[in-house]
N, C-alpha and C positions, 0 to 999 in steps of 0.2 A: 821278449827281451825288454828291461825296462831302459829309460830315455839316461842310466847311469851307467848300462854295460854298451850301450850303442857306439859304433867307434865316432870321432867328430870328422864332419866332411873335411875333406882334403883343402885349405888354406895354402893363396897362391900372395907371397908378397908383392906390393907395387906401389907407383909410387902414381898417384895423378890426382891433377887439380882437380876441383868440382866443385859442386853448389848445391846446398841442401835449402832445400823451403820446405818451411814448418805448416803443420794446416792453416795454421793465420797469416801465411803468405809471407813470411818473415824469410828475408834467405839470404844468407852467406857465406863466404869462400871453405873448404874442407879442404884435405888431403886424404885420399883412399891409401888407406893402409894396407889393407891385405882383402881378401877377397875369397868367397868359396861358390859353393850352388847351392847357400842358402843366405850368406849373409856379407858383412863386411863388417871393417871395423876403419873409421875416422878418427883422423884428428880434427881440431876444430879450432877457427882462427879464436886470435886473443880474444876473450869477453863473451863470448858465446858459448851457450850452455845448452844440452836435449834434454829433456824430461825421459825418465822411463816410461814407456808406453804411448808417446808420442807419434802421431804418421808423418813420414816425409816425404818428400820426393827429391834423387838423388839425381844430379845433373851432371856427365862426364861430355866434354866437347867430344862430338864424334860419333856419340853413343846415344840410344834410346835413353830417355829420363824412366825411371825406376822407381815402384811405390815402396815406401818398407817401414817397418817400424820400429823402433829404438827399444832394444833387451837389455843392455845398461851402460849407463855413463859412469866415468870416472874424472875429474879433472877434466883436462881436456881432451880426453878420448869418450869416442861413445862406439859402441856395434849393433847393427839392426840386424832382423829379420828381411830377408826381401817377400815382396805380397804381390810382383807383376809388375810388367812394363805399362807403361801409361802412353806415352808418344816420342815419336821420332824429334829429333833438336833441331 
């Protein structure tokens, strides 16, 4: 089956604060949009921008920080891949 007839994982809306850091330690504040078991998708505060193909690391209070990497931005939305948990908050 190719990756065009695959269905898309099932996207859970939500709404939580958080904190991206960029690989050159750059990080700040997000809103997780929506959520699956592969990825997500952000908003991102004023002025701040992700590159495609960028790695992050996804910070929710309460929750393990999360590796992943940015599949595309638009404005001020961006959605990554997730690549693994990294450590406890």
């Amino acid at each position: 089956m190719s990756a065009e007839q695959r269905p898309r994982p099932t996207r859970i809306r939500v709404e939580f604060k958080g904190t991206v850091t960029t690989s050159d330690a750059h990080s700040f504040p997000v809103t997780v949009r929506d959520l699956s078991a592969q990825g997500f998708r952000l908003e991102l505060a004023d002025g701040e921008e992700l590159l495609v193909g960028e790695e992050v690391t996804l910070s929710v209070p309460g929750q393990a920080s999360t590796r992943g990497t940015i599949r595309w931005a638009a404005g001020r939305e961006a959605g990554g891949s997730f690549s693994g948990a990294t450590s406890a908050p």
